[in-house]
C-alpha positions as CSV (number, residue, x, y, z in Angstrom):
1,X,-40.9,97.4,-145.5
2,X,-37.5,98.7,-145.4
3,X,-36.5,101.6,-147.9
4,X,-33.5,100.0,-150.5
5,X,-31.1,102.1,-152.4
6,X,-28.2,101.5,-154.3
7,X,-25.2,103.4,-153.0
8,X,-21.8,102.0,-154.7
9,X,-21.0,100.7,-158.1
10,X,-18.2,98.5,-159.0
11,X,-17.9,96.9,-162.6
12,X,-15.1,95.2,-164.6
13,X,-15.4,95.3,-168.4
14,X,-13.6,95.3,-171.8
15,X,-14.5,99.3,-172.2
16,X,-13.3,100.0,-168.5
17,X,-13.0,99.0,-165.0
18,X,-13.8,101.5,-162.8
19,X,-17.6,103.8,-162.7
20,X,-16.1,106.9,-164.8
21,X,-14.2,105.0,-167.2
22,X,-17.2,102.4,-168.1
23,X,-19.4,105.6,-168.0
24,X,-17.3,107.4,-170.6
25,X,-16.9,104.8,-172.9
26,X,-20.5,104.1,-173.1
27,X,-21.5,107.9,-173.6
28,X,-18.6,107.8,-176.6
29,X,-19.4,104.8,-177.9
30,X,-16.1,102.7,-177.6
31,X,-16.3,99.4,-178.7
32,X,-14.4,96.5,-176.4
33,X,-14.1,93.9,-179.5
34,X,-10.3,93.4,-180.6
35,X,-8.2,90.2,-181.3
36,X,-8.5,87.6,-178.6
37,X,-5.4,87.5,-176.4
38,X,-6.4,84.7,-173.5
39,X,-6.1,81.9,-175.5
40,X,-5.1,80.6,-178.8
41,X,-8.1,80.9,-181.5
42,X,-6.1,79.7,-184.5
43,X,-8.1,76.3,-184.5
44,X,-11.8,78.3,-184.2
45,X,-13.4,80.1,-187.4
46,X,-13.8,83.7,-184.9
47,X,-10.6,85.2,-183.5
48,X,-12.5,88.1,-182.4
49,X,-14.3,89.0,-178.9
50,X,-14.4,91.2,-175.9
51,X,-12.3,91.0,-173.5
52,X,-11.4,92.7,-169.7
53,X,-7.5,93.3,-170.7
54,X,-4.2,94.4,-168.5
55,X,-6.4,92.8,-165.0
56,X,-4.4,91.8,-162.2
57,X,-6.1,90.0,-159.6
58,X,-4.1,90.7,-156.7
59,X,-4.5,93.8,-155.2
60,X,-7.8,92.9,-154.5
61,X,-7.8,89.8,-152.5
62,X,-6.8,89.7,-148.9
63,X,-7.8,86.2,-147.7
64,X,-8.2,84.2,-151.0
65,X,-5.5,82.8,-153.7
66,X,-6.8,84.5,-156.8
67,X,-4.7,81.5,-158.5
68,X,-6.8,78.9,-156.8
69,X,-10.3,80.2,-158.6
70,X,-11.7,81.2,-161.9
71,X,-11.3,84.4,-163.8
72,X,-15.3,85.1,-163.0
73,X,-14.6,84.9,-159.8
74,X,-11.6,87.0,-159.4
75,X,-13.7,89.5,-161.8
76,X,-16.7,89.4,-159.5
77,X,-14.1,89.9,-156.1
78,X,-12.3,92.9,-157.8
79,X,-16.1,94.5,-158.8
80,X,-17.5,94.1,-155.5
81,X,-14.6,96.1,-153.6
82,X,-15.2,98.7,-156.0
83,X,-18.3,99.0,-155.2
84,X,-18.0,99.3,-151.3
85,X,-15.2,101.2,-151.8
86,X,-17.7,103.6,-154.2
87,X,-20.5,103.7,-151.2
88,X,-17.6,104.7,-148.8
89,X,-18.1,101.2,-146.5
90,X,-15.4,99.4,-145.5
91,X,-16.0,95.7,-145.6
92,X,-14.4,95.3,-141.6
93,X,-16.9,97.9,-140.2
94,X,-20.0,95.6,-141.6
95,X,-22.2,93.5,-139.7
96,X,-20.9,90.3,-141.2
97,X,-24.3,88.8,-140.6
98,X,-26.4,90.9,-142.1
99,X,-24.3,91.9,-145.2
100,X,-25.1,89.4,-148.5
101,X,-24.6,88.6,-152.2
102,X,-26.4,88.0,-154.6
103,X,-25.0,87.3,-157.9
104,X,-26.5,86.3,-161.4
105,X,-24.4,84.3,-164.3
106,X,-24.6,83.0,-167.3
107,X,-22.2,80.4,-167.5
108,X,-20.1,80.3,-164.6
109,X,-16.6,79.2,-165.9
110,X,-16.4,77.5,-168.5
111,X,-12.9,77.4,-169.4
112,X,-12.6,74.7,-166.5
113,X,-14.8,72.6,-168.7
114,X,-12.8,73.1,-171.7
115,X,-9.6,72.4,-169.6
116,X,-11.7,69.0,-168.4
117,X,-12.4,68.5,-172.5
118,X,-9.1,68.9,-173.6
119,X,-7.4,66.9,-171.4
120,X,-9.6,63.9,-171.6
121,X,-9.5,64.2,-175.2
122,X,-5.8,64.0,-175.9
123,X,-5.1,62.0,-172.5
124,X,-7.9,60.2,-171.0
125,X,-10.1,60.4,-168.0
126,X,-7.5,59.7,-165.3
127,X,-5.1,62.4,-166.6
128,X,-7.2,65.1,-165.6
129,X,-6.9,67.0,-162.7
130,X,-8.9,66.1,-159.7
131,X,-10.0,69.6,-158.5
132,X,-10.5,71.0,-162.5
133,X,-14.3,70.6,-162.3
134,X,-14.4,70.8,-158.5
135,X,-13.8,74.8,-159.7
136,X,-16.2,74.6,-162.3
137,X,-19.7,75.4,-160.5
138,X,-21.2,78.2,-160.8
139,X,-22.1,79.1,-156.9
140,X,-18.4,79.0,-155.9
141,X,-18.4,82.8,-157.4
142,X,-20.7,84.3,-154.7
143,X,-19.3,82.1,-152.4
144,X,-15.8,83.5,-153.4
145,X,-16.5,87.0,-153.0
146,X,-18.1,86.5,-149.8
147,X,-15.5,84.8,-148.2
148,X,-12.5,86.9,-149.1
149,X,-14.8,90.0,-147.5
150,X,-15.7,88.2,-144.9
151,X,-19.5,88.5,-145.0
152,X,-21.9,86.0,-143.6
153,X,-25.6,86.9,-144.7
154,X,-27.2,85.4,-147.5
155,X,-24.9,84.2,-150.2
156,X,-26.8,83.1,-153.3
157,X,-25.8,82.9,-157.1
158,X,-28.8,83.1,-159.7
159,X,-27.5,81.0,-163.1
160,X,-30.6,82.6,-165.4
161,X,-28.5,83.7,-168.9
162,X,-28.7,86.9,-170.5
163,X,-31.7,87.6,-166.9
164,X,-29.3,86.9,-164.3
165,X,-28.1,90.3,-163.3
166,X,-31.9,91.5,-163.3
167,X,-32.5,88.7,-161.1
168,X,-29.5,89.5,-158.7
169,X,-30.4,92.7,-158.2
170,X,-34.1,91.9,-157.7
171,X,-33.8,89.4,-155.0
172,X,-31.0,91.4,-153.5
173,X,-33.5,94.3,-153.0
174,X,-36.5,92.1,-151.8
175,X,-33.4,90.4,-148.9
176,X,-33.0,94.2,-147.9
177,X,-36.8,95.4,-148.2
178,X,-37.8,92.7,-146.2
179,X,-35.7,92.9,-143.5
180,X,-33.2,90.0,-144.3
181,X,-30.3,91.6,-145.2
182,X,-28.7,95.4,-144.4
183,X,-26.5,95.3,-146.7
184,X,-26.6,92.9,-150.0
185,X,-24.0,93.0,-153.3
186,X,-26.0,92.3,-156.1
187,X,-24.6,92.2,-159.6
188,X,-23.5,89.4,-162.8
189,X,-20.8,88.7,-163.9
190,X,-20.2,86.2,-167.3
191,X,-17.3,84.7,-168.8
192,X,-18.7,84.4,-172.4
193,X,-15.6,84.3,-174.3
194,X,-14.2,80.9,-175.0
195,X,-13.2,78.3,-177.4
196,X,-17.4,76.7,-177.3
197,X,-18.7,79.7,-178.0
198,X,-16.4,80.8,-180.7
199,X,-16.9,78.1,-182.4
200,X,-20.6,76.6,-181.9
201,X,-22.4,80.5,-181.2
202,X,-20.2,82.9,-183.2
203,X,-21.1,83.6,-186.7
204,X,-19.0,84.7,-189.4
205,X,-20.9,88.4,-190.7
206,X,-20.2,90.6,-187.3
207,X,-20.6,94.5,-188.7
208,X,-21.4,96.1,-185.5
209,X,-24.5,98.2,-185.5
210,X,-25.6,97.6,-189.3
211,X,-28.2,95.7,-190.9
212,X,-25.7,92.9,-192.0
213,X,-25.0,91.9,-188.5
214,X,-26.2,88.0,-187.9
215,X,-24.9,86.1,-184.7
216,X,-23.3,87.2,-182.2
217,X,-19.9,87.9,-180.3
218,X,-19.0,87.0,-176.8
219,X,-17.0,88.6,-174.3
């Protein structure tokens, strides 16, 4: 059995988007909830949520159109640089072959299938889009973040809910520990925040941290 250990961290979120940042704002307690900016909540009971603000996509893509995928996957693109860029490895000097991902979700991205509802609702069937849910599933993300670094080993993406980042970073151990894999990124990332969960998972009474609190809120 190989030894495994983790030596870079990349990460993306509403409190920070680089190691120190996300690091302080979790020792200090900063909340990431605020008005939601993305999209237009005046129709929903919850305008509230968490969001990643102020991200630009495209210093971190070399190969890929960040405009021609999801936000999850241009998240899960700009978190895995930082994170070989954190271990000191340069995605080039990698044996292609032997370097993997392994990525856990919860819902992939779901704003395509709000996009698909939408438009079908107000339009029909033929007025929508014929690549809209063709970016929709969930493995395109791994496969996303592979490509644009080029890597060729195992690619896999884990769709267990609130588990999936456990389960990413278990199997991308057991690839390394049994030999399948040198390298593996291994992480989740979840776009919560959307007009379906507003709506349907979002209760009014959101006091963080106090006895009150019933629901929850998405980010």
């Amino acid at each position: 059995m190989n030894g495994v250990v983790v030596t870079g961290i990349g990460v993306v979120t509403p409190v920070g988007s680089s190691k120190q940042e996300f690091w302080d704002a979790l020792l200090n307690g900063v909340s990431g909830i605020r008005p939601v900016a993305s999209f237009d909540t005046t129709p929903l009971p919850v305008h509230i949520g968490a969001e990643v603000m102020d991200f630009d996509a495209k210093p971190y893509f070399r190969r890929l159109n960040p405009e021609n995928m999801g936000r999850a996957s241009q998240l899960a693109v700009a978190a895995a640089r930082s994170a070989l860029a954190d271990a000191g490895l340069d995605p080039e000097s990698l044996d292609a072959n032997r370097t993997g991902v392994c990525m856990g979700t919860t819902s992939g991205e779901p704003r395509f299938v709000e996009e698909y509802n939408d438009i079908r609702a107000a339009q029909g069937l033929g007025a929508v889009p014929g690549d809209v849910m063709a970016r929709y599933p969930c493995h395109l993300i791994p496969t996303h973040v592979a490509i644009e670094l080029g890597l060729r080993g195992p690619c896999l993406m884990i769709p267990t809910a609130c588990a999936a980042g456990n389960y990413a970073i278990g199997y991308g151990f057991d690839m390394i520990r049994t030999g399948c894999a040198d390298v593996m990124l291994a992480g989740v990332v979840v776009i919560a925040l959307s007009g379906l969960t507003l709506e349907k998972l979002v209760f009014e009474r959101l006091e963080e941290f106090t006895v009150v609190r019933w629901g929850m809120l998405t980010s």
